[in-house]
TORBA-173055 format. One record per residue: residue in one letter; x, y, z of N, C-alpha, C in turn. Coordinates in nm, 2 decimals, padded with zeros to 4 digits, m for minus. Layout:
N
<"a" <X Y Z> <X Y Z> <X Y Z>>;
...
END
This chain:
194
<"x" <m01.63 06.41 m05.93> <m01.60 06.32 m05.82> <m01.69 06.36 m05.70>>;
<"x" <m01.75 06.24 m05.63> <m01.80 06.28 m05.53> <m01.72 06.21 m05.39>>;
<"x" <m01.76 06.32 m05.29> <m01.66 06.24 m05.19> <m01.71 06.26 m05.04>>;
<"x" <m01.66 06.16 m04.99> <m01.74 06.15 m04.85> <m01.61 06.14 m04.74>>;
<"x" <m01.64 06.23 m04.59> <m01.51 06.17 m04.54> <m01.56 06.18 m04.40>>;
<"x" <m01.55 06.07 m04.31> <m01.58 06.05 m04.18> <m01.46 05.99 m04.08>>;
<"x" <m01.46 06.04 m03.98> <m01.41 06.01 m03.86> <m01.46 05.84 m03.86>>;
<"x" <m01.43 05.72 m03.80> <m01.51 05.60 m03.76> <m01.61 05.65 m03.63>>;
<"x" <m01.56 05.77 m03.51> <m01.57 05.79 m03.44> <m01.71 05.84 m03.42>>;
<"x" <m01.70 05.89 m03.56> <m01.82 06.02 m03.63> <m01.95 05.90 m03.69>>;
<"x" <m01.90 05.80 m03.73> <m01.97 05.71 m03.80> <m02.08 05.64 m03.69>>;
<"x" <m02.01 05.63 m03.58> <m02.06 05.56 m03.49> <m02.23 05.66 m03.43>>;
<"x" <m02.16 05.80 m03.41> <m02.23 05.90 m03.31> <m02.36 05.92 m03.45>>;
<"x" <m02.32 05.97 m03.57> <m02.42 06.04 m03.64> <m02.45 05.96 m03.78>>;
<"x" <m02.35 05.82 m03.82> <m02.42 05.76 m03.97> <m02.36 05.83 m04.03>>;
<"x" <m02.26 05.81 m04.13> <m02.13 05.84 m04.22> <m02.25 05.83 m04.36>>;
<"x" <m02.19 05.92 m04.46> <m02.22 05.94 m04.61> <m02.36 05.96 m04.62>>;
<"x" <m02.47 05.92 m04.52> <m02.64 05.93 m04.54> <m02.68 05.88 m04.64>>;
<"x" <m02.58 05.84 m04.78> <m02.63 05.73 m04.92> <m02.55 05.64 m04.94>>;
<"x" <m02.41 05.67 m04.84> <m02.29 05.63 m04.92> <m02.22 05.50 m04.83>>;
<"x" <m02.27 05.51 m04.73> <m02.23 05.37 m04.60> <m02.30 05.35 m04.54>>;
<"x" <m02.26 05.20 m04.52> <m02.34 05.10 m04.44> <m02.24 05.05 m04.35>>;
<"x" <m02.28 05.05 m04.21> <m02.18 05.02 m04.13> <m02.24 04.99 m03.99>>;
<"x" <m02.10 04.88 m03.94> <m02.11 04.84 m03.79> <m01.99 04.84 m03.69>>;
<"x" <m01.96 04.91 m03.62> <m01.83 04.95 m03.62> <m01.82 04.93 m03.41>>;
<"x" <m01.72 04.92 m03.33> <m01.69 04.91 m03.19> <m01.56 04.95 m03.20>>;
<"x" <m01.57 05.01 m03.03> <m01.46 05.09 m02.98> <m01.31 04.99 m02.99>>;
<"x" <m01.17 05.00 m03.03> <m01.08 04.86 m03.06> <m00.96 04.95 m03.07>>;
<"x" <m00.91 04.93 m02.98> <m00.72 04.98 m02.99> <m00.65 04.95 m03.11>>;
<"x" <m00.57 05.03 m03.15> <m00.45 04.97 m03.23> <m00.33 05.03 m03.21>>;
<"x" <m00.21 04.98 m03.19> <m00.09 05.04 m03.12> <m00.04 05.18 m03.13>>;
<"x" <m00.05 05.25 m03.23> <m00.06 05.38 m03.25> <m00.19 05.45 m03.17>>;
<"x" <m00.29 05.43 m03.23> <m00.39 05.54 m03.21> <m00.52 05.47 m03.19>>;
<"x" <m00.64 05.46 m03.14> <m00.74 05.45 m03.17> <m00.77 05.39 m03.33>>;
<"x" <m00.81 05.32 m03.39> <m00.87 05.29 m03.56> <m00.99 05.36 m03.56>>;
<"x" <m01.08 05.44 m03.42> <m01.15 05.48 m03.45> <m01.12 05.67 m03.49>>;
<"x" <m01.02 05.70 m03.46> <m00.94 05.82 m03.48> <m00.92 05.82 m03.62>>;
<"x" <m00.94 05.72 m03.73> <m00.88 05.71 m03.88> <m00.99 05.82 m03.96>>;
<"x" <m00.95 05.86 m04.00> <m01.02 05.91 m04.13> <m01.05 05.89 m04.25>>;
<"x" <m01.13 05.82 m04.30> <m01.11 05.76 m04.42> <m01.21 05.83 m04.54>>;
<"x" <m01.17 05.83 m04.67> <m01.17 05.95 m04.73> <m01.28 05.86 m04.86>>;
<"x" <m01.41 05.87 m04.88> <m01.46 05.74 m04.99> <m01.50 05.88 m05.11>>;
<"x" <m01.46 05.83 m05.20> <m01.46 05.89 m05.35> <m01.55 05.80 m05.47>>;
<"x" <m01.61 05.89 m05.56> <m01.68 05.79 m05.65> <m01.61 05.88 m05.76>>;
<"x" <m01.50 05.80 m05.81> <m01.38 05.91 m05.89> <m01.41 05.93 m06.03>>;
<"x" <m01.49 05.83 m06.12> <m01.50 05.86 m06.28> <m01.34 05.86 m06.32>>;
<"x" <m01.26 05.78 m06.27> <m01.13 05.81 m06.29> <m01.02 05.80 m06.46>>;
<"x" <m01.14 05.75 m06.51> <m01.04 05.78 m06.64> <m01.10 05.89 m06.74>>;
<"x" <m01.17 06.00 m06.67> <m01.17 06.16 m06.66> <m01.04 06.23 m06.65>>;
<"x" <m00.92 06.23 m06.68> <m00.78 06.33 m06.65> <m00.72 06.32 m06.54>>;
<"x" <m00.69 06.11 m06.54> <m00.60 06.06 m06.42> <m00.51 06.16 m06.32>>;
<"x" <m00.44 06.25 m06.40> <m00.32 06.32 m06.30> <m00.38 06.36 m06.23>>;
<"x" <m00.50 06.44 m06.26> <m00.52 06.58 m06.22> <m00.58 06.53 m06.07>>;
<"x" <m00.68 06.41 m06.09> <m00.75 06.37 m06.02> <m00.68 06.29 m05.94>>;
<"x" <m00.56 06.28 m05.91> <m00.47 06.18 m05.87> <m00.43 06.31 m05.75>>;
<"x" <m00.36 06.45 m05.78> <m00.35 06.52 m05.76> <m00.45 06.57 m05.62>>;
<"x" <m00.63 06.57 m05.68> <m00.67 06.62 m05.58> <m00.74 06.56 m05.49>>;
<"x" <m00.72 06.41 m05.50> <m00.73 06.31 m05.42> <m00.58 06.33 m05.28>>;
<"x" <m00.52 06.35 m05.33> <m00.36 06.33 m05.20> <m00.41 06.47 m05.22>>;
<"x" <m00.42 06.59 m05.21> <m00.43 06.72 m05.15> <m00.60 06.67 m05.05>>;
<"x" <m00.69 06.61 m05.08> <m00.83 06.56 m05.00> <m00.80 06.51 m04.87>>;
<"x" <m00.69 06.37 m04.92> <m00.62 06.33 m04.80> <m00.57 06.39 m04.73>>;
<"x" <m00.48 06.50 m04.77> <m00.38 06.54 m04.67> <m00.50 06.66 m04.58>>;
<"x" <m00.59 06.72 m04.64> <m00.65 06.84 m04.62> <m00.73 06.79 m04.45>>;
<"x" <m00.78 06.65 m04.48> <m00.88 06.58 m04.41> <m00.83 06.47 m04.30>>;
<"x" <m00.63 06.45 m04.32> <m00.59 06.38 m04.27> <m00.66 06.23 m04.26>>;
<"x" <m00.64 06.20 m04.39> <m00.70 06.06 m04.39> <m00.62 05.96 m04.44>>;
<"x" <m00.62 05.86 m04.34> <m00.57 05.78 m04.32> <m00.58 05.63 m04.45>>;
<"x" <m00.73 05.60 m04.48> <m00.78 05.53 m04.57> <m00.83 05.58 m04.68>>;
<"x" <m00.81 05.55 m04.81> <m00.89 05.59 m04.91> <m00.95 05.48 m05.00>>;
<"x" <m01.08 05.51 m05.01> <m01.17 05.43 m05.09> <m01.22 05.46 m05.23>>;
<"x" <m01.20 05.41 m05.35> <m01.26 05.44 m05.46> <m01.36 05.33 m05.51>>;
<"x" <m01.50 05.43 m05.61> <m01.53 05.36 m05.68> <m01.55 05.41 m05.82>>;
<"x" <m01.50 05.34 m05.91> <m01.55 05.38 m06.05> <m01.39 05.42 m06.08>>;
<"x" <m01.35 05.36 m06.07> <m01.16 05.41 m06.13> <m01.16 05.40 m06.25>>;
<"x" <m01.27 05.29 m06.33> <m01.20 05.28 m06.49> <m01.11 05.24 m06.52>>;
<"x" <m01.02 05.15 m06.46> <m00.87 05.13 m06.48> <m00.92 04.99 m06.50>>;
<"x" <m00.80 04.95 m06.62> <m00.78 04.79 m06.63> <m00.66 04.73 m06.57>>;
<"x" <m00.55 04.85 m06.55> <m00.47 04.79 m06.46> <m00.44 04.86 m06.29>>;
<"x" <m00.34 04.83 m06.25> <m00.33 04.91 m06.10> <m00.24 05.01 m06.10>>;
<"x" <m00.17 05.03 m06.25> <00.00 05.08 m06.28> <m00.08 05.23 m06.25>>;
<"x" <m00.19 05.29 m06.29> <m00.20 05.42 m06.30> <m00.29 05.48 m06.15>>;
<"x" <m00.32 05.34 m06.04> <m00.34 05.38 m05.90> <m00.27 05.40 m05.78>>;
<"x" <m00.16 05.54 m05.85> <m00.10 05.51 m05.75> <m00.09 05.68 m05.67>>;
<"x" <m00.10 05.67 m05.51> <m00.10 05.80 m05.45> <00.00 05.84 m05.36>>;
<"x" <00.06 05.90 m05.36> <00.23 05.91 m05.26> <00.19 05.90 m05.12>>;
<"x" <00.26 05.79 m05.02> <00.23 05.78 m04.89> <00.13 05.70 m04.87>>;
<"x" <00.08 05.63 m04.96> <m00.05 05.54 m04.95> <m00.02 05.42 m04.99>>;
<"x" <m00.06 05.26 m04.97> <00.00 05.20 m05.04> <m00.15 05.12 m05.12>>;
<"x" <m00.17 05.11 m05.22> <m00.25 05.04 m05.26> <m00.28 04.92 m05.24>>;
<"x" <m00.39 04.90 m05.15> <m00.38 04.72 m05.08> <m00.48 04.66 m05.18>>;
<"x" <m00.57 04.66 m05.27> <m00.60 04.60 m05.36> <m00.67 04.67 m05.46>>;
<"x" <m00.73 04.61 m05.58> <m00.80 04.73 m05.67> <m00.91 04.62 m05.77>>;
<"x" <m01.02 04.61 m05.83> <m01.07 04.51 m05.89> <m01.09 04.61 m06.03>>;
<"x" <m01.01 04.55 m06.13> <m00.98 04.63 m06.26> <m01.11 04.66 m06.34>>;
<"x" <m01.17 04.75 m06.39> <m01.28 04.71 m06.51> <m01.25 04.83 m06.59>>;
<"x" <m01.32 04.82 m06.67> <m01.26 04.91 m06.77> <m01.43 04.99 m06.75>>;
<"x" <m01.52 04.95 m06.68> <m01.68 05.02 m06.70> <m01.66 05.08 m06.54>>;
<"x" <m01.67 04.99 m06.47> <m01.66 05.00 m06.28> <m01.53 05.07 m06.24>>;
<"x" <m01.49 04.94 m06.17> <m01.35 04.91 m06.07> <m01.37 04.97 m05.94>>;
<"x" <m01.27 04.91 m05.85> <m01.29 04.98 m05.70> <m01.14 04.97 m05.71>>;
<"x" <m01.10 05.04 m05.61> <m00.95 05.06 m05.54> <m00.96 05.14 m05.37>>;
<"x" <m00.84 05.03 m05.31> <m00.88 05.12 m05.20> <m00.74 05.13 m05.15>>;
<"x" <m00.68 05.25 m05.08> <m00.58 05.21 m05.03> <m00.56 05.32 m04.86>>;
<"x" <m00.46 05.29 m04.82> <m00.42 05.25 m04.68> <m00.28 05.37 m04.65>>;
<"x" <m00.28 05.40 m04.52> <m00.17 05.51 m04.53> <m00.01 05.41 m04.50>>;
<"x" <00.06 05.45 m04.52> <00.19 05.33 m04.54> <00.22 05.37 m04.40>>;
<"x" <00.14 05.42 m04.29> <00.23 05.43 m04.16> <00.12 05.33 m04.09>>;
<"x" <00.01 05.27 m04.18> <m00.11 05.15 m04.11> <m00.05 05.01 m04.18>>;
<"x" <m00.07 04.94 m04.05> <m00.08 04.76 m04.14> <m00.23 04.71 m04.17>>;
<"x" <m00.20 04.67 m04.29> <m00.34 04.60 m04.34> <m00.34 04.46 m04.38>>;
<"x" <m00.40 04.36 m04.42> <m00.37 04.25 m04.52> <m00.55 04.21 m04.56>>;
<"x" <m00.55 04.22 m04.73> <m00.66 04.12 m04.81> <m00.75 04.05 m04.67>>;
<"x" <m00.84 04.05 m04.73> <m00.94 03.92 m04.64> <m01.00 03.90 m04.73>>;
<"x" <m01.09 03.95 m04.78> <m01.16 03.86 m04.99> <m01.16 03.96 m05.05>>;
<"x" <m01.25 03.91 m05.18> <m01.31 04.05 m05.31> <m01.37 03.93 m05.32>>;
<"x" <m01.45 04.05 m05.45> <m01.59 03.98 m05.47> <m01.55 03.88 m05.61>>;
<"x" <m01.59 03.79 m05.62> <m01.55 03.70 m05.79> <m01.56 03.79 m05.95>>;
<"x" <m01.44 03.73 m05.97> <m01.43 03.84 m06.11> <m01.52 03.84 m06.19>>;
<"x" <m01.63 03.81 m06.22> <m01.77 03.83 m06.28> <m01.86 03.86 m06.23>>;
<"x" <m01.83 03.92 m06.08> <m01.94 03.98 m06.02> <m02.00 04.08 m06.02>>;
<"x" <m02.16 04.12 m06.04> <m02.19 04.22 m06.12> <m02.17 04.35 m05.96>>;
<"x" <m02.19 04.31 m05.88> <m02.19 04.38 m05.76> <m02.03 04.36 m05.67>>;
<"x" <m01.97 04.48 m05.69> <m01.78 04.50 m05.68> <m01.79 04.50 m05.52>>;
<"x" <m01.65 04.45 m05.50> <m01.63 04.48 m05.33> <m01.51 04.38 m05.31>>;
<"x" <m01.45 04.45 m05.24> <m01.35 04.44 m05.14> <m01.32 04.42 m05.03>>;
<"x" <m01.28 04.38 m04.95> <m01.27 04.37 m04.80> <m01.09 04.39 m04.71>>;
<"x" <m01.07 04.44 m04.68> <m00.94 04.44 m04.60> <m00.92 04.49 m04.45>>;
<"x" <m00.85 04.41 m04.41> <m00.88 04.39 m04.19> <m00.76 04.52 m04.16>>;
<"x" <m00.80 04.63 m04.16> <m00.72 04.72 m04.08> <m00.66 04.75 m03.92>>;
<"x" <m00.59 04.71 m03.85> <m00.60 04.69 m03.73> <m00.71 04.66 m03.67>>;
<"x" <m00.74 04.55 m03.71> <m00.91 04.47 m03.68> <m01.00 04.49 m03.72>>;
<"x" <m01.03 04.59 m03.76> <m01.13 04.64 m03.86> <m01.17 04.55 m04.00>>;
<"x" <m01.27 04.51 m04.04> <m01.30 04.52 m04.16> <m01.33 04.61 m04.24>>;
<"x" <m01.31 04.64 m04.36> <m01.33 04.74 m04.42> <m01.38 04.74 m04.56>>;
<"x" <m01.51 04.73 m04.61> <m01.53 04.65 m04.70> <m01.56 04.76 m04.81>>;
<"x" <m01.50 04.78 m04.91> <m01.56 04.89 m05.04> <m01.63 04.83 m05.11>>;
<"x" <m01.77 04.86 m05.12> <m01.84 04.82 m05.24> <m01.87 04.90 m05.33>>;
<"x" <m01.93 04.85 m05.47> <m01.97 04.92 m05.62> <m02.10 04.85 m05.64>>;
<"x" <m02.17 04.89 m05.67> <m02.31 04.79 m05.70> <m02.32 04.92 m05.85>>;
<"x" <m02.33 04.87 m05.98> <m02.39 04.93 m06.07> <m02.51 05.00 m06.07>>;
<"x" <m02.56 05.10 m06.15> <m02.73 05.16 m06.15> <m02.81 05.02 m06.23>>;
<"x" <m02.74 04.97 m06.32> <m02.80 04.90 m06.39> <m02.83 04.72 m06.35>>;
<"x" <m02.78 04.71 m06.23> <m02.77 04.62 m06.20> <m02.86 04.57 m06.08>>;
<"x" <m02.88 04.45 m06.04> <m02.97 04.40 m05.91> <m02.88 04.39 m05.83>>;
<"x" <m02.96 04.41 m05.71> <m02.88 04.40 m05.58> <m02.94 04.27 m05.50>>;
<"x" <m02.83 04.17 m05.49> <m02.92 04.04 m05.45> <m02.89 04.01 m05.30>>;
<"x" <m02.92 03.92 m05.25> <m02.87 03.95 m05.09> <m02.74 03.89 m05.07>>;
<"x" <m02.75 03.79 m05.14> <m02.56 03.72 m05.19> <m02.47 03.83 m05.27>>;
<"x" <m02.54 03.96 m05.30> <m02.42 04.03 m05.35> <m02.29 04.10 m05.26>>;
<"x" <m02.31 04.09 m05.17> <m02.19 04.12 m05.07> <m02.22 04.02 m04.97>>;
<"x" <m02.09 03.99 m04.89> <m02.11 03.87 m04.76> <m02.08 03.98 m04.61>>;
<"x" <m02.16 03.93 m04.56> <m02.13 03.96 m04.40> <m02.03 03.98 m04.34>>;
<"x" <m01.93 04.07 m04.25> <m01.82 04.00 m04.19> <m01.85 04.02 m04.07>>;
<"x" <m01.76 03.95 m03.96> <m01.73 03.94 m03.81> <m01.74 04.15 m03.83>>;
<"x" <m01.80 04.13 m03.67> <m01.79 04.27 m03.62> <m01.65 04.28 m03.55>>;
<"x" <m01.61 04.40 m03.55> <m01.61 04.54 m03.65> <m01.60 04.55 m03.77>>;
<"x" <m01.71 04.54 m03.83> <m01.65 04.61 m03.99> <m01.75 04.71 m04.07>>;
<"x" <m01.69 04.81 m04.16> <m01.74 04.91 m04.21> <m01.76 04.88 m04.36>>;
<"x" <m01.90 04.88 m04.38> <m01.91 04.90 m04.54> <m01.92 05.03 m04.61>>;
<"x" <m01.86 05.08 m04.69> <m01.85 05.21 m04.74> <m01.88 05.20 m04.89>>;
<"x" <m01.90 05.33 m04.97> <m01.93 05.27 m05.11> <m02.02 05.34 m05.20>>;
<"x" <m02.02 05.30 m05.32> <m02.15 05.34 m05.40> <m02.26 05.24 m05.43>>;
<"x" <m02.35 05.24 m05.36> <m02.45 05.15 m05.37> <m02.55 05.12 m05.47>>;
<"x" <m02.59 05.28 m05.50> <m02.67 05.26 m05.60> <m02.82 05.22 m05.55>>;
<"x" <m02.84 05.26 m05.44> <m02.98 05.22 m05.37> <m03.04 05.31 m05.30>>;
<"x" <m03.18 05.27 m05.28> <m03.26 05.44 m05.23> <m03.35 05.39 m05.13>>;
<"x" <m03.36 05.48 m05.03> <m03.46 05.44 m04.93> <m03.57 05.55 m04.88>>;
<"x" <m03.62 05.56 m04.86> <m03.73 05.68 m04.79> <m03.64 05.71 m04.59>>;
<"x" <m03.59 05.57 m04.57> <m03.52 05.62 m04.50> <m03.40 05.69 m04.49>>;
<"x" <m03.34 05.65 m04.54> <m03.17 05.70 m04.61> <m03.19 05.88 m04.67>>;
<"x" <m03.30 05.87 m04.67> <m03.37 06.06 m04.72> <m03.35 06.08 m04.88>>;
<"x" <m03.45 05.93 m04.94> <m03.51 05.94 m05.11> <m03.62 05.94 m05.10>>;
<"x" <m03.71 05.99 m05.22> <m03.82 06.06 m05.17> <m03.92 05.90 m05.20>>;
<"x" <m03.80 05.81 m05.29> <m03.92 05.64 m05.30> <m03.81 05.56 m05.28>>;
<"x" <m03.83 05.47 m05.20> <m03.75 05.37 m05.25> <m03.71 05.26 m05.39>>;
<"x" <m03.64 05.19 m05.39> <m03.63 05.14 m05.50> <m03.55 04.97 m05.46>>;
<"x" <m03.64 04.86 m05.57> <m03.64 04.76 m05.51> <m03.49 04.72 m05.46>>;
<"x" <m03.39 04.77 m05.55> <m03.25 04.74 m05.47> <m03.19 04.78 m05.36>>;
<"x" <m03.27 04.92 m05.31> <m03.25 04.94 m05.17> <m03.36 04.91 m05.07>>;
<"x" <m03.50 04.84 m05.09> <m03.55 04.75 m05.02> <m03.44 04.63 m04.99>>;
<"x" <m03.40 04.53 m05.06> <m03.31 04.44 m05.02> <m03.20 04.46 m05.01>>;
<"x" <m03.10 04.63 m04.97> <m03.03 04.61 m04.92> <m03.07 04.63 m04.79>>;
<"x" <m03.24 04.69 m04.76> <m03.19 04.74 m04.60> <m03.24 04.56 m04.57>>;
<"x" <m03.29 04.51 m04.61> <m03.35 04.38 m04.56> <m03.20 04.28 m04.54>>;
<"x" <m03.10 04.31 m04.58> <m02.94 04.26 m04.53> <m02.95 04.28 m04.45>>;
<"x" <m02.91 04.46 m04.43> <m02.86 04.48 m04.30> <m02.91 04.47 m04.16>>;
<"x" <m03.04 04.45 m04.12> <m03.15 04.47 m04.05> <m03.09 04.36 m04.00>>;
<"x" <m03.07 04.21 m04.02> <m03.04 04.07 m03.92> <m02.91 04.09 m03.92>>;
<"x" <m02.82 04.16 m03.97> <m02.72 04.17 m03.93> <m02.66 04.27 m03.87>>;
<"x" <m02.72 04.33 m03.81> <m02.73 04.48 m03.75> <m02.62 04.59 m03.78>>;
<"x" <m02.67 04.57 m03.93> <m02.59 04.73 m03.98> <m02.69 04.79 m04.00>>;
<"x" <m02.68 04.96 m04.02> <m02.73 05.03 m03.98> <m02.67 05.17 m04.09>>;
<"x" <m02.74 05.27 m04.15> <m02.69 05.35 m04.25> <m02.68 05.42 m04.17>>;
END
């Protein structure tokens, strides 16, 4: 498992994951706490590796890091019955038995759906509005292209987080590679920023 965990607050000042997000994010209340106070916890899980165990040290990650959001990619799961993490509620998951993403939410946050990507999409993603926030988890395969219609845009604030599968000389790879040429050629007019 690999795992990445940022403050929003942190994301803003220093660039969250350095391979692993793409994000645009503003200062935004939410009745509790700041959304920029969240800590959200992104994992690239290999999850049908010894489900418990790793089920296990995901909620001991959360709790360690106090995170509020958790993002996966690569679950392996065809259904959602085996994603499940105490205190979290699973707000959606896109099943594959090669991929999948799952992301879920702490049950003391309100969330609701805004899209996913179409079920034959070779490039995975998610989207869900956390106290105004977007929050968008993507999967792009190694083996796959990254097109510029492979993920959509959203209204600011929103954070893209994820395994992209893309390299840049900027991002700190020693070449780039054509799928992370056109991802930064995305972000550039719509001013995200790694």
């Amino acid at each position: 498992m690999i795992a990445t965990t940022a403050n929003l607050t942190e994301c803003v000042r220093h660039g969250v994951g350095r391979k692993n997000a793409l994000f645009r994010v503003r200062q935004q209340k939410c009745c509790r706490r700041p959304m920029t106070q969240h800590t959200i916890l992104q994992l690239n899980t290999r999850w049908a590796d010894v489900i418990a165990d790793k089920i296990s040290v995901i909620e001991q990650l959360a709790y360690k890091k106090k995170a509020f959001i958790i993002v996966l990619q690569e679950t392996h799961c065809t259904t959602a019955d085996k994603l499940v993490i105490p205190n979290f509620s699973l707000t959606r998951s896109v099943p594959s038995r090669n991929h999948g993403l799952a992301r879920f939410v702490h049950e003391r946050l309100e969330w609701s759906l805004v899209d996913q990507s179409p079920e034959q999409s070779e490039t995975e993603w998610l989207c869900v509005d956390v106290a105004g926030y977007k929050l968008i988890n993507v999967y792009k395969p190694p083996c796959s292209r990254f097109t510029p219609m492979a993920i959509p845009t959203f209204p600011h604030p929103s954070l893209y987080v994820g395994d992209f599968n893309c390299q840049l000389v900027n991002w700190g790879y020693n070449k780039p590679s054509p799928d992370g040429e056109t991802l930064d050629a995305l972000a550039a007019p719509n001013n995200l920023g790694l």
